[in-house]
VEXBAVO-773723 format. One line per field, with one value per atom (N, C-alpha, C): z, x, y; atom name. Coordinates in Angstrom, 2 decimals, always signed. Atoms other than C-alpha are relative to their C-alpha. Layout:
BEGIN
w	[Z	...]
u	[X	...]
v	[Y	...]
atom	[CA	...]
END
This chain:
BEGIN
w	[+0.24	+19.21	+0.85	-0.85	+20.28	+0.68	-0.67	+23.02	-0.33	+0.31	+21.89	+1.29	-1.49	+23.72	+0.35	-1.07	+26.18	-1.02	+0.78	+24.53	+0.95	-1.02	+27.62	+0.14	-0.47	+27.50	-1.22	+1.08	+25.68	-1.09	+1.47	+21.54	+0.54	-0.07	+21.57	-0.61	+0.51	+19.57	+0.43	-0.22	+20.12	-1.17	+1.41	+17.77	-0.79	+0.45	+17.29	-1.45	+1.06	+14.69	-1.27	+1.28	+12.38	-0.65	+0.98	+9.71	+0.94	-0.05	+11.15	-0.66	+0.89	+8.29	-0.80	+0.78	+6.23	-1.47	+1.83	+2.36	-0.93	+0.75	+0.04	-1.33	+0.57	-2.09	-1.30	+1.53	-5.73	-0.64	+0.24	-5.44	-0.39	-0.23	-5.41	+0.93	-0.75	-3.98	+1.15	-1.65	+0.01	+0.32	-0.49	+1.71	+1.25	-1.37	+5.75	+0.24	-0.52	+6.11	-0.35	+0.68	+4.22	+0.81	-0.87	+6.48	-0.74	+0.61	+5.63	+0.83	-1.64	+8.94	+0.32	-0.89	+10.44	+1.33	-1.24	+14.47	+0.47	-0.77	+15.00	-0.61	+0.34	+12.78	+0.12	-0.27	+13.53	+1.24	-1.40	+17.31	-0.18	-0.18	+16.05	-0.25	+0.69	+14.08	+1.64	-0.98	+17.71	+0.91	-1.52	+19.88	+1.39	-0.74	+21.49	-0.34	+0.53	+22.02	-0.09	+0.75	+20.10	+0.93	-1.13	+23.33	+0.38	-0.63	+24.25	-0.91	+1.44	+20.42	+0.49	+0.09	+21.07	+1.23	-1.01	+24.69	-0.47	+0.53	+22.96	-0.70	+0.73	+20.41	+1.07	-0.59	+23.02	+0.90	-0.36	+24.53	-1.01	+0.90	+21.65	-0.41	+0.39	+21.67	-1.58	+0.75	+18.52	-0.98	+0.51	+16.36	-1.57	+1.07	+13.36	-0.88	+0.26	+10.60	-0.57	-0.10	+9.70	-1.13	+1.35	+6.99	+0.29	+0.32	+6.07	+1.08	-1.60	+8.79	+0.91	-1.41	+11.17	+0.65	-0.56	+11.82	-0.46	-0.01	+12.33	-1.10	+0.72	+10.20	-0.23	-0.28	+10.67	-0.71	+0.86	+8.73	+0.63	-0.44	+9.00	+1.16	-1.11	+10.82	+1.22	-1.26	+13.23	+0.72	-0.44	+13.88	+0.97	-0.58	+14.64	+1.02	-1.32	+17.00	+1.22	-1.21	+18.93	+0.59	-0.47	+19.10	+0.72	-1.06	+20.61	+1.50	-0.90	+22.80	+1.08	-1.33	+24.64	+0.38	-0.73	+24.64	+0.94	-0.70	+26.32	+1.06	-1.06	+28.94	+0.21	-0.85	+29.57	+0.54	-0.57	+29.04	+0.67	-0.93	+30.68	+1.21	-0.72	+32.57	+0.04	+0.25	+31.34	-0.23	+0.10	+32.10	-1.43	+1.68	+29.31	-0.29	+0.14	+29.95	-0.46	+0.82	+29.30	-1.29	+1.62	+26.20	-0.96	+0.91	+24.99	-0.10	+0.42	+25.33	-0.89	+0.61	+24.19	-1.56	+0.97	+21.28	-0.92	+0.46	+20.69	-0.58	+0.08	+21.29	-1.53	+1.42	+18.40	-1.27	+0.84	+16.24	-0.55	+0.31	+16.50	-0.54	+0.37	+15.83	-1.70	+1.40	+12.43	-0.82	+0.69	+11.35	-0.24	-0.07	+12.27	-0.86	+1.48	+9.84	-1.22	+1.40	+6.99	+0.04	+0.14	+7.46	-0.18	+0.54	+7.51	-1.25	+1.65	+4.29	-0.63	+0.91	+2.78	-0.49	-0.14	+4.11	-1.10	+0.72	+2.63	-1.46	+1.35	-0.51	-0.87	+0.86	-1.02	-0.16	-0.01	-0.12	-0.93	+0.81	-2.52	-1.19	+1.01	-5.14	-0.09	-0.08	-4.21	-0.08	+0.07	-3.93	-1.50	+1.65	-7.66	-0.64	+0.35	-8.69	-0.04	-0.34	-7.16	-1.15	+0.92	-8.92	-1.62	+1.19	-12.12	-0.74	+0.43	-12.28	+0.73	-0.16	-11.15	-1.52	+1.57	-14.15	-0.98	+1.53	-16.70	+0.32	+0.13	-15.24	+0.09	+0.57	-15.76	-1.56	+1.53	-19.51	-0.52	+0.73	-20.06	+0.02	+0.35	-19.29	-1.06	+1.05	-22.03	-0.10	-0.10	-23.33	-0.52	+0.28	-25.51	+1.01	-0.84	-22.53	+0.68	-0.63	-21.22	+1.45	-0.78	-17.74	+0.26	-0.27	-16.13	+1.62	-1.53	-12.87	+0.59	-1.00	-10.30	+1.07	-1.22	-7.79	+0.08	-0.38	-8.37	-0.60	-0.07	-8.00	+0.28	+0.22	-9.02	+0.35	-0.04	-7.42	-0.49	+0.49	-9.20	+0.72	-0.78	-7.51	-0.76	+0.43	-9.13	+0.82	-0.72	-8.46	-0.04	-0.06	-7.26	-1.50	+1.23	-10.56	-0.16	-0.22	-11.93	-1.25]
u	[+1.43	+55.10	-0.66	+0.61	+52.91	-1.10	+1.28	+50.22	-1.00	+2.21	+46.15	+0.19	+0.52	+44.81	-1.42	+0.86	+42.36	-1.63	+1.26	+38.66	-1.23	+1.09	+37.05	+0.93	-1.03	+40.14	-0.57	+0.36	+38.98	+0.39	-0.72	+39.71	+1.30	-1.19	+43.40	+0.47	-0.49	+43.03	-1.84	+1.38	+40.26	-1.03	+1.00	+36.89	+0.26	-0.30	+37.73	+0.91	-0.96	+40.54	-0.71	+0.97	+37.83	-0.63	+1.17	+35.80	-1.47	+1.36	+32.19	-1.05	+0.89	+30.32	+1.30	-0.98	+31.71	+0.48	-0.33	+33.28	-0.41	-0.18	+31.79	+1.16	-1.40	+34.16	-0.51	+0.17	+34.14	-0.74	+1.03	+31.63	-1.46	+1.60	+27.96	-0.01	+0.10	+26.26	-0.59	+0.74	+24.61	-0.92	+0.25	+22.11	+0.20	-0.86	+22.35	-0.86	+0.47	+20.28	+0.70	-0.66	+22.47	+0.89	-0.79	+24.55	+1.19	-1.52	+28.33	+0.74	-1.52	+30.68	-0.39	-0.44	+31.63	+0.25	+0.52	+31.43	+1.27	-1.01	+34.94	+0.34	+0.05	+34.69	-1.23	+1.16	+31.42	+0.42	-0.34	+32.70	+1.00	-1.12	+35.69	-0.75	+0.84	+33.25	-0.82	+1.31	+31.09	+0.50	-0.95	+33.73	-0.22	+0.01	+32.92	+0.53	-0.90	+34.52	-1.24	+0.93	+32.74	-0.81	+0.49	+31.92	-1.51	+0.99	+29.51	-1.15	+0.71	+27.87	-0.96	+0.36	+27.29	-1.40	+0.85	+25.61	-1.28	+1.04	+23.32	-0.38	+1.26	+22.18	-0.69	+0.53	+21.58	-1.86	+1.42	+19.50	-0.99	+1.05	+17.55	+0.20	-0.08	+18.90	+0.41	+0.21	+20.38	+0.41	-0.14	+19.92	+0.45	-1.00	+22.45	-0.96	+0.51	+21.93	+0.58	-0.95	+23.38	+0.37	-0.66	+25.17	-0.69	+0.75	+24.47	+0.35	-0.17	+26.47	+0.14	+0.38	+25.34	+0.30	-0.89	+27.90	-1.07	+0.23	+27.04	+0.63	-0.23	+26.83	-0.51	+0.80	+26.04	-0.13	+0.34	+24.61	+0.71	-0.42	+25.54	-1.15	+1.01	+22.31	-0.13	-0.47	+23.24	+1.15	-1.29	+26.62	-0.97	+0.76	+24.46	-0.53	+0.94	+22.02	+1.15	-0.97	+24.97	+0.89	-0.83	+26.71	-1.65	+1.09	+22.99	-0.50	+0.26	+22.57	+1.39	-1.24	+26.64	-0.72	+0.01	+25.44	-0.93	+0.83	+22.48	+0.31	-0.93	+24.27	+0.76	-1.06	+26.99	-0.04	+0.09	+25.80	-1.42	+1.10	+22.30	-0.43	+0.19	+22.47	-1.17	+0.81	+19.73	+0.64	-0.36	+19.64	-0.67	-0.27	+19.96	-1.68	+1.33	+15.91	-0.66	+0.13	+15.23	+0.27	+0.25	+16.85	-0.50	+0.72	+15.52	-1.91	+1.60	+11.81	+0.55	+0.04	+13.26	+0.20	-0.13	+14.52	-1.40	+1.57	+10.76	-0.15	+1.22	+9.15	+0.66	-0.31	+11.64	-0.27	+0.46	+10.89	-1.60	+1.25	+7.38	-0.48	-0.12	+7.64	+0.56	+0.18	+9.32	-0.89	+0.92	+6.84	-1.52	+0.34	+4.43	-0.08	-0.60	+5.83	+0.01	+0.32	+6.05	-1.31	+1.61	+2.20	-0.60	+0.64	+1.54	+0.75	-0.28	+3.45	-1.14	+0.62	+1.98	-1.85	+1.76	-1.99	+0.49	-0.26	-0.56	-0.02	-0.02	+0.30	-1.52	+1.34	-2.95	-1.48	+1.32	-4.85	+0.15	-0.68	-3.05	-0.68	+0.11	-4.00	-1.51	+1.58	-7.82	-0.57	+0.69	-8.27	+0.41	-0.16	-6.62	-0.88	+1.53	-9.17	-1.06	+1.99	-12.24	+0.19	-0.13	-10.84	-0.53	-0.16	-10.40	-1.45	+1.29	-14.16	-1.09	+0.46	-15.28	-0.13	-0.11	-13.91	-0.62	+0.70	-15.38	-1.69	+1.77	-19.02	+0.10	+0.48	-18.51	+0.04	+0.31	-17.64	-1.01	+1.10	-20.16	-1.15	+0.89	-22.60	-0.46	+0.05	-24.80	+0.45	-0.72	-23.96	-0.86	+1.28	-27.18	-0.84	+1.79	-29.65	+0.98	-0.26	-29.84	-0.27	+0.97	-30.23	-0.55	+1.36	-33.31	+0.67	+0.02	-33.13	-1.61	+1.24	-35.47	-0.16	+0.25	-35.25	-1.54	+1.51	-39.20	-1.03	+0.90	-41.84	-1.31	+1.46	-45.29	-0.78	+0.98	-48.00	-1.31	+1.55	-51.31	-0.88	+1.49	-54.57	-1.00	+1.43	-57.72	-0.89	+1.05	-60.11	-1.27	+1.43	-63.77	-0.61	+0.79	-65.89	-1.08	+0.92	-68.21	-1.22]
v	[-0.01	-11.36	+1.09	-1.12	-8.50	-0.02	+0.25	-8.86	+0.49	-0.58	-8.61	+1.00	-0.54	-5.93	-0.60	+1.28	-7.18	+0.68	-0.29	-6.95	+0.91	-0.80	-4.85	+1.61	-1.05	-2.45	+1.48	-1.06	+1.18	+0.39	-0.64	+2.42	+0.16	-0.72	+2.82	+1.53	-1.38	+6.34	+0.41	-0.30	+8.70	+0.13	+0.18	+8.51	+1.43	-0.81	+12.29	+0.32	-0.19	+11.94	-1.15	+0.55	+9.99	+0.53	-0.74	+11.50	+0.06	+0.11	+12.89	-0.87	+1.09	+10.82	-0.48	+0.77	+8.31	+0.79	-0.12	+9.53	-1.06	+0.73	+7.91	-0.75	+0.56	+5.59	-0.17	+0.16	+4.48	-0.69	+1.04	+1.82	+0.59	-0.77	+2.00	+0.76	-1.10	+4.92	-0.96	-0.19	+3.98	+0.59	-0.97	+5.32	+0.10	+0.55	+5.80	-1.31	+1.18	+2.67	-1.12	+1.25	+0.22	-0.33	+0.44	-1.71	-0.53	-0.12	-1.48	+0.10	+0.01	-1.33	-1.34	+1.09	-4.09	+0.20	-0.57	-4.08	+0.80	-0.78	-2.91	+1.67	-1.93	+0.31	+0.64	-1.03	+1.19	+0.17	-0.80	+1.04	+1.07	-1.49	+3.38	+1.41	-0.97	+5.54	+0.69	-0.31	+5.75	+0.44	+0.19	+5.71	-0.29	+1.08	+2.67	-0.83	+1.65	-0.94	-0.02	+1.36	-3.64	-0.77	+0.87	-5.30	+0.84	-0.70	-2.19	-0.03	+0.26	-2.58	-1.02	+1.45	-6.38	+0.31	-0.42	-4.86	+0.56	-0.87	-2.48	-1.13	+1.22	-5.38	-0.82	+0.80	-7.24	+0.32	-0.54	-5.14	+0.80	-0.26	-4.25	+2.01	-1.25	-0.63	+0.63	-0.44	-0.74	-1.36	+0.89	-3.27	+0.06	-0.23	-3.67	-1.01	+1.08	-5.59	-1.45	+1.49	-9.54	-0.03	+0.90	-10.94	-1.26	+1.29	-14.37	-1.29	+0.37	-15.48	+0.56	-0.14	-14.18	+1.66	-0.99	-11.42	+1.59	-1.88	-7.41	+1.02	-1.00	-4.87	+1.03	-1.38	-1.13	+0.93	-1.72	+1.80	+0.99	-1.29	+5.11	+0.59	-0.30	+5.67	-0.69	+0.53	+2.87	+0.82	-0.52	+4.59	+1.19	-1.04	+7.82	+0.06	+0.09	+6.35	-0.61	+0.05	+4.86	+1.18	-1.14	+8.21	+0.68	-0.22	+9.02	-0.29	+0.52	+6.74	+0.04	-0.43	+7.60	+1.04	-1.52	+11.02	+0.00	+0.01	+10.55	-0.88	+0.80	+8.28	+0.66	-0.73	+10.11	+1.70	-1.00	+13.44	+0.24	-0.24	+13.70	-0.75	+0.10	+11.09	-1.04	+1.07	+8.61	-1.42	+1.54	+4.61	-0.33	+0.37	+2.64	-0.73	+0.40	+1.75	+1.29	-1.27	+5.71	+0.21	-0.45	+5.78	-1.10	+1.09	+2.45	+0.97	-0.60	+4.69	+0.83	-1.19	+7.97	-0.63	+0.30	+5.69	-0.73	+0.41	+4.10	+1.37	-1.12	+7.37	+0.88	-0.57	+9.00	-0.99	+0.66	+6.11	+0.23	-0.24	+6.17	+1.19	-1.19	+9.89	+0.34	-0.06	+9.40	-0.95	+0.77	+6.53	+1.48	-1.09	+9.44	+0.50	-0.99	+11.70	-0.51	+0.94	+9.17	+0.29	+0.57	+8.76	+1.53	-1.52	+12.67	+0.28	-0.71	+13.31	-1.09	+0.16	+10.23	+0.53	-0.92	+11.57	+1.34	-1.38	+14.86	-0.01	+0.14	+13.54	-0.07	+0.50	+11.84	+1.34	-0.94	+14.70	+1.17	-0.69	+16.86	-0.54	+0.53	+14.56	-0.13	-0.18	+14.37	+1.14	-1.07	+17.57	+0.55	-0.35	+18.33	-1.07	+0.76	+15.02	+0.86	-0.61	+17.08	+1.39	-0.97	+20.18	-0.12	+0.60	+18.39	-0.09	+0.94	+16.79	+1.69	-0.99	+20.75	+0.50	-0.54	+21.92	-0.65	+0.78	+19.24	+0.03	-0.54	+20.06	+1.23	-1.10	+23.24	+0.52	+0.17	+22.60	-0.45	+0.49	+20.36	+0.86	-0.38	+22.95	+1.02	-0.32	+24.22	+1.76	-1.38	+27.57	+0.96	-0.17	+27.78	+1.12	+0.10	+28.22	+1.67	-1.11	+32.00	+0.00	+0.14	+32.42	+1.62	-0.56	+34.14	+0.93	-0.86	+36.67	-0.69	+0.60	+34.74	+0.36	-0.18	+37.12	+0.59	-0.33	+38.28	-1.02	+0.98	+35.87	+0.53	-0.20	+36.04	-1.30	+1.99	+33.56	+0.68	-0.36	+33.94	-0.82	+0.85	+33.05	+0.27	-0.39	+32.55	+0.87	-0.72	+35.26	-0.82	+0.57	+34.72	-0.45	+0.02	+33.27	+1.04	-0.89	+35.76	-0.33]
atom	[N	CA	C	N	CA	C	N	CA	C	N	CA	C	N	CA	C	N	CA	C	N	CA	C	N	CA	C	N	CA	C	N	CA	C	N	CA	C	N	CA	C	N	CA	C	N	CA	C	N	CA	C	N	CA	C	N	CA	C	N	CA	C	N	CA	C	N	CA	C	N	CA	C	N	CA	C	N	CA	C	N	CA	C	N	CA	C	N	CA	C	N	CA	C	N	CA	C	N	CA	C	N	CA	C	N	CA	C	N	CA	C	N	CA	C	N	CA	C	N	CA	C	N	CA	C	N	CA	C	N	CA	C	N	CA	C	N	CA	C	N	CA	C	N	CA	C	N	CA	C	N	CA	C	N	CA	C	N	CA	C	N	CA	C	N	CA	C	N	CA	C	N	CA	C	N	CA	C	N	CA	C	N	CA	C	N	CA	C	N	CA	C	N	CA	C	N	CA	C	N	CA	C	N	CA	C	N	CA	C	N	CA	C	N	CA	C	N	CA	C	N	CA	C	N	CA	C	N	CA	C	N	CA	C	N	CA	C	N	CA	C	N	CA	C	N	CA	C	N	CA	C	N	CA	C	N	CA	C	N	CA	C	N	CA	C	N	CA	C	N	CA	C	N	CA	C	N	CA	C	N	CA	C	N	CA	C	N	CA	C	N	CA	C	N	CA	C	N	CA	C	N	CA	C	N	CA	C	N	CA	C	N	CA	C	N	CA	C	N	CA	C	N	CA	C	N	CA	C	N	CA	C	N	CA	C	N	CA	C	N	CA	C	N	CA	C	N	CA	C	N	CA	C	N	CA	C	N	CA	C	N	CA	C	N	CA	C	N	CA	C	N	CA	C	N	CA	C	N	CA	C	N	CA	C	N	CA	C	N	CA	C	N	CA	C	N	CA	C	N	CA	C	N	CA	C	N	CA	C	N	CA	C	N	CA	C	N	CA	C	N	CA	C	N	CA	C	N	CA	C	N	CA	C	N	CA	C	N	CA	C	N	CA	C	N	CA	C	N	CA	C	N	CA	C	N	CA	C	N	CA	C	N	CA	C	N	CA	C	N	CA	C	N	CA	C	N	CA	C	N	CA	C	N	CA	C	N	CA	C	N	CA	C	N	CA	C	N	CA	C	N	CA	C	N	CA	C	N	CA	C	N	CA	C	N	CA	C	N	CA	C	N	CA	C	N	CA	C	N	CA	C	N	CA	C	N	CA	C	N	CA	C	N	CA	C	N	CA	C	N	CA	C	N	CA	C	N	CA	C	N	CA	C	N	CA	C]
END
């Protein structure tokens, strides 16, 4: 019988020899938000143990999403933000309370952006409206009526009575 390895002990191969993004397969298409790994290949995909995953949910860094029981399951965009959140730990040097902001402050930053395209959109669309209702008063007007040059003005005054 062959001994478990211990559940705190590191990947036995490195995350390197894994695909960068997943291949899609023969099923339905995905997008990166759809949660499809399970915790032990999204830790291979991240190249983290499962144990450090469970850590980060815990602390709210990156929160996966559930099946029906209960269990974890990660997007491609989860995978991502966990390969974010090593780098920024290991390589710069930020506690794991730093990148819980930097991870707000980039959140809040793409909500942000949603809200300026959708403003953008709408204003796109109001301003072809105003266009629109330019153009139909300038049809409706008549075509009949000539106009007049009103740049000389005459005021008459009654003279004295005689």
């Amino acid at each position: 019988m062959k001994p478990r390895p211990s559940r705190t002990a590191d990947p036995p191969h490195p995350p390197a020899a894994l695909p960068a993004t997943p291949q899609p397969g023969p099923g339905p298409a995905h997008d990166d938000d759809t949660p499809v790994y399970v915790i032990s290949i999204a830790a291979q995909l991240a190249g983290m143990h499962p144990q450090t995953l469970r850590a980060y949910d815990r602390l709210g860094l990156v929160t996966p999403g559930r099946t029906s029981g209960r269990g974890r399951r990660y997007s491609v965009r989860d995978v991502a933000m966990l390969r974010e959140v090593q780098r920024l730990s290991q390589e710069e040097g930020i506690n794991l309370q730093g990148i819980r902001r930097i991870l707000d402050l980039g959140s809040q930053v793409m909500i942000l952006k949603d809200q300026i395209r959708q403003l953008t959109e709408e204003l796109a669309l109001a301003h072809a409206e105003a266009e629109r209702r330019v153009a139909d008063a300038h049809r409706s007007h008549r075509r009949d009526l000539v106009p007049i040059d009103r740049g000389a003005i005459v005021v008459w005054r009654p003279g004295p009575r005689r």
